[in-house]
ZANU-12816 format. One record per residue (C-alpha): residue in one letter; x, y, z. Coordinates in pm, whole numbers, always signed. Example, Ala and Ser with C-alpha at 12.3 -4.5 7.8 and 13.67 -1.06 7.14 Angstrom:
2
+------+--------+--------+--------+
| type |      u |      v |      w |
+------+--------+--------+--------+
|    A |  +1230 |   -450 |   +780 |
|    S |  +1367 |   -106 |   +714 |
+------+--------+--------+--------+
***
This chain:
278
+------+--------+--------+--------+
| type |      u |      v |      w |
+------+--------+--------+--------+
|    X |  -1946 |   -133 |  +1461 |
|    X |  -2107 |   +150 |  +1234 |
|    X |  -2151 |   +129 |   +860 |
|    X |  -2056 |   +467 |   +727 |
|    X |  -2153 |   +541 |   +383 |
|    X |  -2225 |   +922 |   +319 |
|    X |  -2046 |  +1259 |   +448 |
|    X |  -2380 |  +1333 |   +682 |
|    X |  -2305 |   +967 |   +829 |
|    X |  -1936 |  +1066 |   +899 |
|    X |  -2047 |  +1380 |  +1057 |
|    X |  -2272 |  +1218 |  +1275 |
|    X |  -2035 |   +941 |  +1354 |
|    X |  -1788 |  +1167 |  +1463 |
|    X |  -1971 |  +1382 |  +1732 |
|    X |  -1989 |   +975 |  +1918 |
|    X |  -1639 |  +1019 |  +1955 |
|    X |  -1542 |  +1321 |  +2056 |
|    X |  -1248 |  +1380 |  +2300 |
|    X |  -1105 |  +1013 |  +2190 |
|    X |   -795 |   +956 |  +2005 |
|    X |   -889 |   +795 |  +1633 |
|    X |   -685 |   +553 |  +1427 |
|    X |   -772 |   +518 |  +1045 |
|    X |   -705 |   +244 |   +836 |
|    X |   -716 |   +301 |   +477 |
|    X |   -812 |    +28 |   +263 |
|    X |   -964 |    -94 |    -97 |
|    X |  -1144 |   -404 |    +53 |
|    X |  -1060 |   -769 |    -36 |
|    X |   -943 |   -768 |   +357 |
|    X |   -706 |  -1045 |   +430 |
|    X |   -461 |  -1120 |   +730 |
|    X |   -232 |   -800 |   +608 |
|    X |   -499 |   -600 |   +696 |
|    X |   -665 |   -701 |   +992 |
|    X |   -274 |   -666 |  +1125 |
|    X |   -284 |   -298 |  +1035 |
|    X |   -624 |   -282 |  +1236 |
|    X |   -521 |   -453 |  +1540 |
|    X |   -206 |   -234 |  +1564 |
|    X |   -419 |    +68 |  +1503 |
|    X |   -603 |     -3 |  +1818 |
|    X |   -301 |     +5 |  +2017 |
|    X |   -245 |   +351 |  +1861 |
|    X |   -568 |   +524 |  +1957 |
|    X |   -940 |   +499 |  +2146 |
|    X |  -1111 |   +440 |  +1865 |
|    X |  -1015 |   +302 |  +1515 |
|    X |  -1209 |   +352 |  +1161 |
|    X |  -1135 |   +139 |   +878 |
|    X |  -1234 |   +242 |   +509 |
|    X |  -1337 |    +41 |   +220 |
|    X |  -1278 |   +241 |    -80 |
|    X |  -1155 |    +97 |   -432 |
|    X |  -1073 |   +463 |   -565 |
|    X |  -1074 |   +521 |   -932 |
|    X |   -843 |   +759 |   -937 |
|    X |   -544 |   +540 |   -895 |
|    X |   -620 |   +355 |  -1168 |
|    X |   -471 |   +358 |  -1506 |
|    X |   -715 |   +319 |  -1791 |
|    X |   -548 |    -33 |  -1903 |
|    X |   -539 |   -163 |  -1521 |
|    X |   -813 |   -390 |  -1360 |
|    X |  -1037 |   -144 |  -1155 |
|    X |  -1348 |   -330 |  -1298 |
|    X |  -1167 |   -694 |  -1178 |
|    X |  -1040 |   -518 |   -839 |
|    X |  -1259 |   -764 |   -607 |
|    X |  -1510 |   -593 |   -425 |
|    X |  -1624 |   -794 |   -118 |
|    X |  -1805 |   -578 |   +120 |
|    X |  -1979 |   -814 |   +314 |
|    X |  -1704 |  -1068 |   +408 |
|    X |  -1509 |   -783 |   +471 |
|    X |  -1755 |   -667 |   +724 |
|    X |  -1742 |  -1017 |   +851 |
|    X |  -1406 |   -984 |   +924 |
|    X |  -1377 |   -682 |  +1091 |
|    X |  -1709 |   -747 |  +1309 |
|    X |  -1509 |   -957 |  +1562 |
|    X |  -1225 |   -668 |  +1582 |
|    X |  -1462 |   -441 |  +1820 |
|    X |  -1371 |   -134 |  +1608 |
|    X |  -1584 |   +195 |  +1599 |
|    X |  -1683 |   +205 |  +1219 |
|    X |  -1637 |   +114 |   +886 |
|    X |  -1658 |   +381 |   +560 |
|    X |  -1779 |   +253 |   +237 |
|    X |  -1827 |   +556 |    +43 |
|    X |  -1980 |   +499 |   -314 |
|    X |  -1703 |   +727 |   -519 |
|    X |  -1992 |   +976 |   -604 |
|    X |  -2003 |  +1004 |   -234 |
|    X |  -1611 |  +1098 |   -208 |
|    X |  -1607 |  +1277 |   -584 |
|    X |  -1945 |  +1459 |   -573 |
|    X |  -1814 |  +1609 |   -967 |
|    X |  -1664 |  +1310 |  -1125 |
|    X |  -1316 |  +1320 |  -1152 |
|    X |  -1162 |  +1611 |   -911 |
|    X |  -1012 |  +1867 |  -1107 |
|    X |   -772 |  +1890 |   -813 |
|    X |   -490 |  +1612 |   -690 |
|    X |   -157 |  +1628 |   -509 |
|    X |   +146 |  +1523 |   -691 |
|    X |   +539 |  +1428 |   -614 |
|    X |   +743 |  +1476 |   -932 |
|    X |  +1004 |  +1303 |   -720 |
|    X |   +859 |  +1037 |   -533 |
|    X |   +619 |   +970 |   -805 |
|    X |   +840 |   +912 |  -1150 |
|    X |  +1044 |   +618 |  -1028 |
|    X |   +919 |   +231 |   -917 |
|    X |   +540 |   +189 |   -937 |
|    X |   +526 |   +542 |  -1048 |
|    X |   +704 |   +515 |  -1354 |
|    X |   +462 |   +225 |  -1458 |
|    X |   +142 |   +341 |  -1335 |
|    X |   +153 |   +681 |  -1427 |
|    X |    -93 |   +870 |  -1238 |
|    X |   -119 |   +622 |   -960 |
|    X |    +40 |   +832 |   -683 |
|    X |   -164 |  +1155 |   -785 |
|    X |   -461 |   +902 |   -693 |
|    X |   -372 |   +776 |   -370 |
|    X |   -245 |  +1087 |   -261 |
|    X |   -555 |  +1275 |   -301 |
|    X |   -800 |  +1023 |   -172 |
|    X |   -626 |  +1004 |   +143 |
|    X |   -552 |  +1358 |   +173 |
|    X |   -962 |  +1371 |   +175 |
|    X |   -977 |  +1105 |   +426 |
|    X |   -791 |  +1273 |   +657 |
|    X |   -990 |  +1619 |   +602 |
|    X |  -1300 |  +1371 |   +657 |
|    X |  -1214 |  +1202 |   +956 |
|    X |   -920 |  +1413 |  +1077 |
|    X |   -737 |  +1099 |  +1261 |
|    X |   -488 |  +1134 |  +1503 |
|    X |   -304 |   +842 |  +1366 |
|    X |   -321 |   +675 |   +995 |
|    X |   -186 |   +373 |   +931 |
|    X |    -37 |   +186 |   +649 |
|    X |   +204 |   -126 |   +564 |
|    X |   +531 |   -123 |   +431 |
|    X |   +425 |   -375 |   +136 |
|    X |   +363 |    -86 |    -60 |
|    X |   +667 |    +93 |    +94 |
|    X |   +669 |   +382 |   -196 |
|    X |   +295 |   +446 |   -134 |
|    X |   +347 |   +458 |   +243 |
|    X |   +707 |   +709 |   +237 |
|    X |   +509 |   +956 |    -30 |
|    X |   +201 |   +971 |   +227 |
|    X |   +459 |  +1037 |   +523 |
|    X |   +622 |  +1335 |   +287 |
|    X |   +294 |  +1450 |   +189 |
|    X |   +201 |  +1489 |   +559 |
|    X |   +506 |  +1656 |   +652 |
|    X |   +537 |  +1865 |   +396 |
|    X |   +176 |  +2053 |   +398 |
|    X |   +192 |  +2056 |   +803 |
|    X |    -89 |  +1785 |   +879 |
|    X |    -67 |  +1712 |  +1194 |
|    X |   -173 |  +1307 |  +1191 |
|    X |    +89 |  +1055 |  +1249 |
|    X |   +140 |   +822 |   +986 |
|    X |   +238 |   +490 |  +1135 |
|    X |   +360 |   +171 |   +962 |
|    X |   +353 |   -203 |   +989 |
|    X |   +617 |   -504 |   +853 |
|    X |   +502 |   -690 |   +554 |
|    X |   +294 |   -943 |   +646 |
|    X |   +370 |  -1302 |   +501 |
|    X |   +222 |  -1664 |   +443 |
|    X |   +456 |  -1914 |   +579 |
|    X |   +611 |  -1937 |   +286 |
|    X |   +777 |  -1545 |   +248 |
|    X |   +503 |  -1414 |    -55 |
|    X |   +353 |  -1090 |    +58 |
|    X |    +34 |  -1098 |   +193 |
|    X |   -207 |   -908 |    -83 |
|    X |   -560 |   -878 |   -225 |
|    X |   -437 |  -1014 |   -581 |
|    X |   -296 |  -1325 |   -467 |
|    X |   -638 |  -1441 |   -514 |
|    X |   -580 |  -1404 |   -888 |
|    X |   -299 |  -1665 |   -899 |
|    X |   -343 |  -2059 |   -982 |
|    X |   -206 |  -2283 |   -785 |
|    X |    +77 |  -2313 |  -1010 |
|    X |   +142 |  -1979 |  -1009 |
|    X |    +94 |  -1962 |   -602 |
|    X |   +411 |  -2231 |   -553 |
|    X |   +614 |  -1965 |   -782 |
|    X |   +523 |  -1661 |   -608 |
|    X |   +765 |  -1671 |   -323 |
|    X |  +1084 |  -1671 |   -541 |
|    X |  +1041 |  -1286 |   -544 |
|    X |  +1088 |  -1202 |   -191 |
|    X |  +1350 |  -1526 |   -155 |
|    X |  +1537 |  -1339 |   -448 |
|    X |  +1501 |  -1003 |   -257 |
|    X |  +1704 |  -1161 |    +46 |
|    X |  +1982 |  -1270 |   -174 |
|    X |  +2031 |   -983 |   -320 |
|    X |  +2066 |   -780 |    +32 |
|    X |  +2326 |   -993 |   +145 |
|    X |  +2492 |   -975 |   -209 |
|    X |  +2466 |   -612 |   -175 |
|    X |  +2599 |   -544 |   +124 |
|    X |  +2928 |   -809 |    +55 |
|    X |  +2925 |   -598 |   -305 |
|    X |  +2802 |   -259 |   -253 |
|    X |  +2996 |   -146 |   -553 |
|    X |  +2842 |   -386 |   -797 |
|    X |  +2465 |   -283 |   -765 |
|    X |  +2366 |   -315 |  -1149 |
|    X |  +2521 |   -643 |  -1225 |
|    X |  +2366 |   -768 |   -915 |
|    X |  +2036 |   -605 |  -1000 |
|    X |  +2038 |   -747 |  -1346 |
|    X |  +2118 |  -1137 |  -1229 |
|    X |  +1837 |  -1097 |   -973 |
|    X |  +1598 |  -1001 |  -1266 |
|    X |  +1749 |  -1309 |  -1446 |
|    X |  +1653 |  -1554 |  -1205 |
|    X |  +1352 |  -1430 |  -1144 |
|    X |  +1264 |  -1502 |  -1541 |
|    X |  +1466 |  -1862 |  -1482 |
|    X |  +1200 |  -1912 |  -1216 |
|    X |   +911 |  -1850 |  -1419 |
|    X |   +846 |  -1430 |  -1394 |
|    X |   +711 |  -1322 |  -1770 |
|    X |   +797 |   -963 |  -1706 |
|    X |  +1033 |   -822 |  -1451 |
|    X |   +885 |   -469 |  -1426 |
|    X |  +1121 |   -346 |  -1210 |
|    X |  +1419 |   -447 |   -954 |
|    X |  +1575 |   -145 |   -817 |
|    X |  +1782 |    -98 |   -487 |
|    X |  +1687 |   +300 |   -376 |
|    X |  +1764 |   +540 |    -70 |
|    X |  +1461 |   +613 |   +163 |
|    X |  +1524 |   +964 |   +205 |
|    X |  +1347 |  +1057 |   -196 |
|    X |  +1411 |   +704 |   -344 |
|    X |  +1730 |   +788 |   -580 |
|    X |  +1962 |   +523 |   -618 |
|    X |  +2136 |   +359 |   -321 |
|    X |  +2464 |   +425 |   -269 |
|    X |  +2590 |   +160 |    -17 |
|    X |  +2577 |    +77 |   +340 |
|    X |  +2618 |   +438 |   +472 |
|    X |  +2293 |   +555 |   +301 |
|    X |  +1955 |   +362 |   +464 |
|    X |  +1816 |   +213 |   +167 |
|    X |  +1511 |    -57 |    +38 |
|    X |  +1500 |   -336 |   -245 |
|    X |  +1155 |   -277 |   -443 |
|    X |  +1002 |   -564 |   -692 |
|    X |   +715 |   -542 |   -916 |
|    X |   +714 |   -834 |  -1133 |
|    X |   +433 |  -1033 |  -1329 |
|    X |   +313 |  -1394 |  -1285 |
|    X |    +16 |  -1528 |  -1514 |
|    X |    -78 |  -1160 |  -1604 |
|    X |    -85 |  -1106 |  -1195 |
|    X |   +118 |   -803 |  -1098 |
|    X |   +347 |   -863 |   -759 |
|    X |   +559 |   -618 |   -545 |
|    X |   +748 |   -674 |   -266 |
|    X |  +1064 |   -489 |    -78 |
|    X |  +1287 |   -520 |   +243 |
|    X |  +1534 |   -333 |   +389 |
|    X |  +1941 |   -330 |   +293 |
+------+--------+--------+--------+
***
């Protein structure tokens, strides 16, 4: 496994590979089970797979915890060792933003204004510009991402159709502790207090889809007693609880229109999201 860490070392890394079919895994480190899932499925998807370890400024707000964001390089390395995998990229960000802050960044006024977007403003112009540059860095065959941050991954797939790249972008299911809580890097930040409340907001999300689709005419009622028991349970701050249609994420319009439940709610100043399918 090669440790990637400047443009000249991708360069070079990438002549090794020629004529094979490359997987890339974007990531911002803190690796846990979630992620060594998308790995493993991205080398079913292609000869040789390439994970990155990136925690990129740009999609963070100036009142959001970039400085906390835990950086563990070396266990992540740890972890990935025993995967067999071609390379890892840790770029320091003066490495992927030789000038600072890009002048530069791709942005959906559609996509982008509603869920995480209307709370994080700026957030989607970040991650859609770092991994527009990872893909003119690595050019992938595949890239692949999981559906716990579901907006995140259907604004890369529109990006990718919409300016003609030609990479797949490929998804994996949530991945879950026993217990139903989304697998993610800021679970760490919970107590263990906190941790045996955390799973009330993806049981909630499953009683609202079968509510839903008994009531498909009584969406915002239903919506607004999911966000009360999710207070009742011990929530502070319900950010959002929206049921939306896949094709641009307006709101859902019943069982004939494909459509997602999306969560972002906050436990002891930790910020959760989760979704499933109606």
């Amino acid at each position: 496994m090669q440790i990637l860490s400047t443009g000249l070392d991708v360069d070079l890394f990438l002549k090794t590979i020629q004529g094979k079919t490359l997987a890339l895994v974007p990531t911002m480190g803190a690796l846990h089970d979630g992620h060594l899932a998308l790995v493993r499925h991205a080398q079913m998807l292609a000869d040789a797979v390439i994970v990155t370890i990136f925690v990129n400024p740009l999609q963070f707000g100036p009142a959001e915890d970039f400085d906390r964001y835990p950086r563990t390089l070396h266990q992540d390395l740890s972890a990935l060792r025993p995967l067999g995998i071609a390379a890892v990229y840790a770029p320091e960000a003066l490495d992927m933003y030789p000038d600072g802050v890009p002048l530069t960044r791709i942005h959906n006024p559609i996509m982008g204004s509603v869920l995480c977007g209307a709370h994080r403003l700026g957030h989607f112009d970040g991650v859609l510009t770092v991994v527009m540059k990872l893909y003119q860095r690595f050019r992938p065959h595949v890239m692949v991402f999981g559906e716990k941050d579901y907006q995140q991954y259907l604004m890369i797939h529109t990006m990718m159709r919409d300016l003609d790249v030609p990479a797949h972008i490929a998804s994996l299911p949530t991945q879950r502790a026993k217990d139903g809580l989304a697998l993610s890097s800021r679970n760490a930040y919970l107590t263990q207090d906190q941790r045996a409340i955390a799973p009330h907001l993806y049981q909630t999300l499953r009683q609202l889809k079968d509510a839903l689709i008994l009531n498909p005419n009584d969406v915002k009622s239903l919506l607004d007693h999911g966000c009360q028991r999710l207070h009742q349970e011990g929530f502070e701050k319900v950010e959002y609880l929206e049921a939306l249609t896949l094709k641009d994420l307006s709101p859902w319009q019943g069982p004939q229109t494909p459509g997602r439940l999306f969560v972002a709610a906050h436990l002891g100043g930790v910020r959760l999201i989760d979704n499933i399918a109606i």
